[in-house]
N, CA, C and O of each residue as an XYZ file, in Angstrom:
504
protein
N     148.654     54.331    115.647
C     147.398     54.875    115.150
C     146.897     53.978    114.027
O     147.550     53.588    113.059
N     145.814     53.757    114.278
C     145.048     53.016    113.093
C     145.228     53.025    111.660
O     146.141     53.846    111.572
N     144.980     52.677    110.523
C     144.834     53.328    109.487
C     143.825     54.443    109.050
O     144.074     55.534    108.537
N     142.198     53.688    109.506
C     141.434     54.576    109.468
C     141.495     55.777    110.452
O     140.591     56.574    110.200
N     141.985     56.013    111.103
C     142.375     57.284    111.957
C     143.341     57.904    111.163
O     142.891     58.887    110.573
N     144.380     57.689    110.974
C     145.218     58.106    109.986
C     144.455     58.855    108.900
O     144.433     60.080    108.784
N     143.827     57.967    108.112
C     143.648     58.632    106.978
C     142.179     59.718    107.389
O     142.207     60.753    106.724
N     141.088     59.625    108.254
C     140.540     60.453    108.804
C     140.967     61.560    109.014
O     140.530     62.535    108.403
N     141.953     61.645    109.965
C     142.703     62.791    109.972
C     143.335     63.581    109.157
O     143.444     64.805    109.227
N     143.998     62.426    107.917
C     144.680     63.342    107.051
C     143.306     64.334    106.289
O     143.206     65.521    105.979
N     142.354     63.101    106.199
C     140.943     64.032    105.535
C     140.605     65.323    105.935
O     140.500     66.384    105.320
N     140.503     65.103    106.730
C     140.163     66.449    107.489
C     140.852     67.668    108.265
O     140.320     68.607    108.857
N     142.530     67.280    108.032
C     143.486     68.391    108.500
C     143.182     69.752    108.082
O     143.246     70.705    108.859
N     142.810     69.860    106.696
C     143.035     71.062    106.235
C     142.014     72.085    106.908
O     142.134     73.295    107.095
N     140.785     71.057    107.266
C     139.302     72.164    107.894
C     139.906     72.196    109.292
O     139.670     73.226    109.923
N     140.708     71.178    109.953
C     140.963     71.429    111.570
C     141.946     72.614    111.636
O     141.971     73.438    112.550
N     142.755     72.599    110.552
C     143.678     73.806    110.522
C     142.367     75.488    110.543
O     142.368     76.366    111.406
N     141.808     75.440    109.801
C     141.355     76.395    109.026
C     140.113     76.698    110.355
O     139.895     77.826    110.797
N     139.574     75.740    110.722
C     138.734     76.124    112.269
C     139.469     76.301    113.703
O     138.973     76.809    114.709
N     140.518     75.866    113.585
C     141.279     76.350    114.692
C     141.489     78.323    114.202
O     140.956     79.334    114.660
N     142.438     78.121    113.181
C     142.336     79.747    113.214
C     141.183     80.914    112.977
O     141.294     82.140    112.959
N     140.025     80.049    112.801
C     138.689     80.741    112.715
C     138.872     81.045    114.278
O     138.848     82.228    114.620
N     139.083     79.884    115.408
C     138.588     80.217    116.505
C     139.317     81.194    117.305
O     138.697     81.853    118.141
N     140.857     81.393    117.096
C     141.545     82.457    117.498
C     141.429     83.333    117.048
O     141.424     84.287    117.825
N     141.304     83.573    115.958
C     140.794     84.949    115.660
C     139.341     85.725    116.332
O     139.184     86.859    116.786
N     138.523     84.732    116.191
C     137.360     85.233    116.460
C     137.104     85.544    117.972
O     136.133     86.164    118.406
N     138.201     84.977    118.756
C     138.548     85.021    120.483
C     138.798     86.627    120.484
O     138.248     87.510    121.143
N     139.878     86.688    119.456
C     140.054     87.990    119.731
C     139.191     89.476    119.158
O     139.323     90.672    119.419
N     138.372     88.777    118.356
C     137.414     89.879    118.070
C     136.756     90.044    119.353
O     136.810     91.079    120.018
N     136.193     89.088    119.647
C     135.235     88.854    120.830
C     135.767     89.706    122.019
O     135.044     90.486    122.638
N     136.905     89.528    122.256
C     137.791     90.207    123.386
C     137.949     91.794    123.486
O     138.004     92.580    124.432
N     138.000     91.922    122.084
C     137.752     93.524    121.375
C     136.367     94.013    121.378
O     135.792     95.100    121.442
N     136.211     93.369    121.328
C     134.363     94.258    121.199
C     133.994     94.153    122.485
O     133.636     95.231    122.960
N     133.944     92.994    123.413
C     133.402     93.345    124.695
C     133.996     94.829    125.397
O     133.206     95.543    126.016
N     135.167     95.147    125.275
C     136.112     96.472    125.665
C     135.509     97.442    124.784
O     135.562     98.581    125.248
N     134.783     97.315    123.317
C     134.238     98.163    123.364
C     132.429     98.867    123.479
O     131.798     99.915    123.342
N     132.221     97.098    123.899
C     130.644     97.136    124.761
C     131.003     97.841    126.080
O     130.005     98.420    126.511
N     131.926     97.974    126.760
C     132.504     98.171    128.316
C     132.441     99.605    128.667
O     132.071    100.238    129.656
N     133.097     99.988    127.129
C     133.788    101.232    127.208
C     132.667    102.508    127.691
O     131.721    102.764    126.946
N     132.810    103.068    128.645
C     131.696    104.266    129.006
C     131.919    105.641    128.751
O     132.747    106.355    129.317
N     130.946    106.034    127.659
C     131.334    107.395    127.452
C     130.382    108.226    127.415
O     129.242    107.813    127.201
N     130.650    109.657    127.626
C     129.678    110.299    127.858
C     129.218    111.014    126.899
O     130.029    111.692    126.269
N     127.765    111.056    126.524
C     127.189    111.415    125.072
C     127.480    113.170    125.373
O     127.456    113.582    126.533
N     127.755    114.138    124.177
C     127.322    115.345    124.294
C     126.378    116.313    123.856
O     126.460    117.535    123.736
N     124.982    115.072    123.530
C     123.803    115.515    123.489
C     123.000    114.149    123.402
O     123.261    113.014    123.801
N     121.720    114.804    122.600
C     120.716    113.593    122.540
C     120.947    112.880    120.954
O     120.614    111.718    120.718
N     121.511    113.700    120.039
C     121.469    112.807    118.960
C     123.154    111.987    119.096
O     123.324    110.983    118.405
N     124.101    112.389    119.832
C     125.306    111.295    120.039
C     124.740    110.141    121.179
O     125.272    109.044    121.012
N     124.050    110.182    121.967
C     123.143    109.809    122.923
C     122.715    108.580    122.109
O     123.128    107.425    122.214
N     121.601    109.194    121.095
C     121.156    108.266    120.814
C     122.404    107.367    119.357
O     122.436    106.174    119.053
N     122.994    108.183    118.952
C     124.095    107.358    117.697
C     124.479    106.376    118.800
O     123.816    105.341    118.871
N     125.447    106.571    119.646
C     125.541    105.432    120.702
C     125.381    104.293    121.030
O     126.262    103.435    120.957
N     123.814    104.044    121.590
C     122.423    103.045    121.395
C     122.773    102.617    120.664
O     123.386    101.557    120.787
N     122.531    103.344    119.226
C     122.505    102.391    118.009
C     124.224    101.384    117.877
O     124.442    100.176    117.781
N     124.995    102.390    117.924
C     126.197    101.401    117.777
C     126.440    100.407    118.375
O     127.047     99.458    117.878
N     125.748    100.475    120.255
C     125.988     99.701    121.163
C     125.083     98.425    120.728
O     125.815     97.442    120.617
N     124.246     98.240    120.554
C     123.231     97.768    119.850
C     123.635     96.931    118.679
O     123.575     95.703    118.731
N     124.046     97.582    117.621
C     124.636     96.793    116.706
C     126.304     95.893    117.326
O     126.417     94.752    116.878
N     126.878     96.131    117.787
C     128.308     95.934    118.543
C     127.611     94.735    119.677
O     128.368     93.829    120.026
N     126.497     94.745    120.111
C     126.139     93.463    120.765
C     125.613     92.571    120.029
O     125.714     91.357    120.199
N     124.969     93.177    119.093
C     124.291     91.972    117.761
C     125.709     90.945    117.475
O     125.884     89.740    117.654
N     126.602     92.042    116.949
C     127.736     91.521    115.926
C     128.418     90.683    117.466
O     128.723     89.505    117.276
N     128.603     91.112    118.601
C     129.006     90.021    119.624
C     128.369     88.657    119.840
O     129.105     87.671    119.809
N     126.978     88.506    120.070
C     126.446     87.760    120.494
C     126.636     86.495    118.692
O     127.002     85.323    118.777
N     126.336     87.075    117.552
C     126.633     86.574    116.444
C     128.053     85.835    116.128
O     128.171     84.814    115.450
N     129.107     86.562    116.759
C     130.333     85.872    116.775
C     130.507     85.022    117.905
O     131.385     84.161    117.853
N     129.697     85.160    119.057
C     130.075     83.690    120.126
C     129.095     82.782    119.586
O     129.405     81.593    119.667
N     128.125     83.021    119.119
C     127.241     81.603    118.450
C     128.489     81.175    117.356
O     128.939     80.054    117.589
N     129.041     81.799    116.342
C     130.292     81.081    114.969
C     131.102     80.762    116.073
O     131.222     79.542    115.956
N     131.782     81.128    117.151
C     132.570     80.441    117.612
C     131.885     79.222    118.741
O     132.312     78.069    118.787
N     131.301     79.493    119.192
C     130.615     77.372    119.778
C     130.487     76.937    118.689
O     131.236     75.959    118.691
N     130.031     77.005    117.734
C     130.067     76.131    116.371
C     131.117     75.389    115.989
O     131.234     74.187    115.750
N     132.270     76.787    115.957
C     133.742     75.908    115.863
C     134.156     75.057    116.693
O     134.655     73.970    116.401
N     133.933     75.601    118.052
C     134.766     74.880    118.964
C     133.806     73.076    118.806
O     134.093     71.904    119.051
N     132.717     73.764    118.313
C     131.738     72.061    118.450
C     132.151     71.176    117.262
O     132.293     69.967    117.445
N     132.333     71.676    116.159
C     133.121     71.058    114.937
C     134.726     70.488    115.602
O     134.844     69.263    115.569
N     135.422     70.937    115.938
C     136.848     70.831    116.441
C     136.854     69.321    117.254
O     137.458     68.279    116.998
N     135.488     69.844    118.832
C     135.143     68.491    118.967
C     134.824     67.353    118.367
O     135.349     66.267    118.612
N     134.001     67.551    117.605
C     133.736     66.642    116.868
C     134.776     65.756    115.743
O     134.808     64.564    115.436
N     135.377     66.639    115.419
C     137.195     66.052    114.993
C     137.371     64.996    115.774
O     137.379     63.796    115.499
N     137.583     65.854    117.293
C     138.211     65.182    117.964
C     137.737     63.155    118.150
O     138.461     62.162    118.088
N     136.100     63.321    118.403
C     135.239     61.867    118.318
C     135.308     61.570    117.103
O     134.195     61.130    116.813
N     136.044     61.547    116.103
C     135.818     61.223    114.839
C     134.473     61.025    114.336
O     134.103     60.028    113.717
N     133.421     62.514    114.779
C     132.573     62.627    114.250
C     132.126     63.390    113.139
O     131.108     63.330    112.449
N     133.124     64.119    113.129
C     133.324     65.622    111.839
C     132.856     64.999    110.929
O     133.095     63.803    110.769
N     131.869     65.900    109.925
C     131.387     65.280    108.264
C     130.632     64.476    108.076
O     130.364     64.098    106.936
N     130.048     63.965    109.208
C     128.711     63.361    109.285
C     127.414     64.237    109.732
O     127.303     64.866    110.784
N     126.606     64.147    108.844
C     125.168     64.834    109.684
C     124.930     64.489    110.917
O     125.207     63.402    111.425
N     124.413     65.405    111.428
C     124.162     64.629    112.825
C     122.069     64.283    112.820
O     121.323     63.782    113.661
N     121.852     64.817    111.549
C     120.147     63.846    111.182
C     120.173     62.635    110.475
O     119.425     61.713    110.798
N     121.002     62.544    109.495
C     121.089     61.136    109.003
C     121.975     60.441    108.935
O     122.159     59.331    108.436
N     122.807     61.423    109.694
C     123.511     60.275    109.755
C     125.026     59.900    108.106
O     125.986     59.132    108.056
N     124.453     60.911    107.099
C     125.530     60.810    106.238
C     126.669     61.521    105.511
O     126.713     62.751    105.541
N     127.273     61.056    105.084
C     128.530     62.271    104.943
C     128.345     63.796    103.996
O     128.219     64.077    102.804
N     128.417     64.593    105.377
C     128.535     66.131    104.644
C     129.407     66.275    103.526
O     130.613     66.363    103.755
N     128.823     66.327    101.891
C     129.600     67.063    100.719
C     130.523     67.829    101.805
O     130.266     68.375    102.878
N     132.334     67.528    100.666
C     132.776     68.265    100.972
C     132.683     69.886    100.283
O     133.610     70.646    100.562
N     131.794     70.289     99.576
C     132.080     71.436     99.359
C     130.958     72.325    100.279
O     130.696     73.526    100.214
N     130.446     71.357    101.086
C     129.669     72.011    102.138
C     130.143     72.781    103.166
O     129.741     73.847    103.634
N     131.461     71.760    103.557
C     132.429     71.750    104.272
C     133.339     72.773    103.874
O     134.031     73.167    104.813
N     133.541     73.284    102.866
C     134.212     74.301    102.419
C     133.598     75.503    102.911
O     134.156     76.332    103.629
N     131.965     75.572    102.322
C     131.447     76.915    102.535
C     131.168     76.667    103.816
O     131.070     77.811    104.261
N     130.968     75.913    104.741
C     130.519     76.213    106.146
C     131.603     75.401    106.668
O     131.571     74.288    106.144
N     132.570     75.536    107.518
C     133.608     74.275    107.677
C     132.666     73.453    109.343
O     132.656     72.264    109.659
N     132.099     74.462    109.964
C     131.546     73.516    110.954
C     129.707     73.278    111.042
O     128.940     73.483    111.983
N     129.476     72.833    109.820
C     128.166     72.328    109.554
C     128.143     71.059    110.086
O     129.033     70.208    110.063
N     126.897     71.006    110.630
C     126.214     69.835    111.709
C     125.749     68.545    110.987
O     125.890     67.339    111.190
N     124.889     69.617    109.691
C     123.668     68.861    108.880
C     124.712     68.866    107.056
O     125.659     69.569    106.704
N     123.957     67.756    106.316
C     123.668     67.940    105.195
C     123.372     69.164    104.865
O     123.193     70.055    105.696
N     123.277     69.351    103.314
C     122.560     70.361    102.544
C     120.502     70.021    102.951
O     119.650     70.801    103.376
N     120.411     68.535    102.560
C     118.945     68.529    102.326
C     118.538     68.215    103.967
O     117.364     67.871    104.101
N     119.208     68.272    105.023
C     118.549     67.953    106.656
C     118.477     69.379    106.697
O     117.367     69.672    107.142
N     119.272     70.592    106.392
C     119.824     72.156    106.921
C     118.812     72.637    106.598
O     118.268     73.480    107.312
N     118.074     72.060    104.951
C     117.237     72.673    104.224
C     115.991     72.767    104.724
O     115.162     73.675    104.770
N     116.035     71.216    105.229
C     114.399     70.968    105.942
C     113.994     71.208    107.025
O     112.817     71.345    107.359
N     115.254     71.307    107.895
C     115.189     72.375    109.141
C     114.815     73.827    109.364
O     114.482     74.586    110.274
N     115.006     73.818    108.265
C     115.240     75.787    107.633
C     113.356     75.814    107.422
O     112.589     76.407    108.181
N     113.032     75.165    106.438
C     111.611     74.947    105.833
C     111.018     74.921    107.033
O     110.296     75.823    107.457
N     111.389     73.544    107.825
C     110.114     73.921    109.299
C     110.169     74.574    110.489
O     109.413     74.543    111.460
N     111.373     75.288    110.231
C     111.725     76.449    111.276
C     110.916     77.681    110.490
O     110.520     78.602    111.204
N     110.676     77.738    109.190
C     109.772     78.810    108.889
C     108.725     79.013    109.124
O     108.250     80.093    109.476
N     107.917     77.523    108.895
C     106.479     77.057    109.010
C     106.167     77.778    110.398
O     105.418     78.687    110.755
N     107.229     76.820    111.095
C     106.469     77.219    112.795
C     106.462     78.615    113.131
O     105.692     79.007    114.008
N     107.555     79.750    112.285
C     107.518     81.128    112.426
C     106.211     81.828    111.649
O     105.469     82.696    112.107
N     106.174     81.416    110.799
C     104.876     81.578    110.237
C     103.221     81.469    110.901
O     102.200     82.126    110.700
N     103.563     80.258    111.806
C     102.206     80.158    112.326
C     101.905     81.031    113.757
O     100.787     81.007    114.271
């Protein structure tokens, strides 16, 4: 192994550790909640009827929210793998690591995330 692979790797063990067990865990949330998206029960009126809805509802939010964090991981992990991890993928330059802390599988910089964010508003706005 190279040096720079070497020391790449050593860089970045601690987030490959720490996104791997993001991603098993979150397998198994995922695995849990679909069983209890699955689960069929029968309301014994209209206001458990409707409590239900609402839970089912929120319980698919919080699903669909945890398979988007987990492709993230698994796309960070990849990206390990191409020794692409910690680079933006807009400019191209190295993600702060304390970015990397609070988000371990961030794509962008702070100031690309930011400006994405800004004209993802604009266009919601218009």
């Amino acid at each position: 192994m190279a040096t720079s692979a070497r020391s790449y790797h050593k860089k970045f063990a601690a987030f490959e550790k720490q996104l791997a067990s993001q991603r098993n865990e979150l397998r198994v949330r995922i695995d849990r909640h679909r069983l209890e998206v699955v689960a069929d029960r029968e309301p014994d009126d209209e206001v458990a009827a409707a409590s239900d809805n609402v839970s089912r509802d929120m319980l698919a939010a919080t699903l669909e929210r945890e398979r988007r964090t987990l492709s993230e991981i698994e796309s960070a992990l990849l990206r390990m793998e191409n020794g692409e991890y910690g680079t933006c993928d807009h400019c191209g330059s190295a993600i702060p690591k304390a970015r990397l802390e609070a988000l371990p599988w961030a794509r962008r910089c702070v100031t690309c995330a930011d400006r994405r964010a800004y004209e993802a508003g604009l266009r919601a706005a218009s």
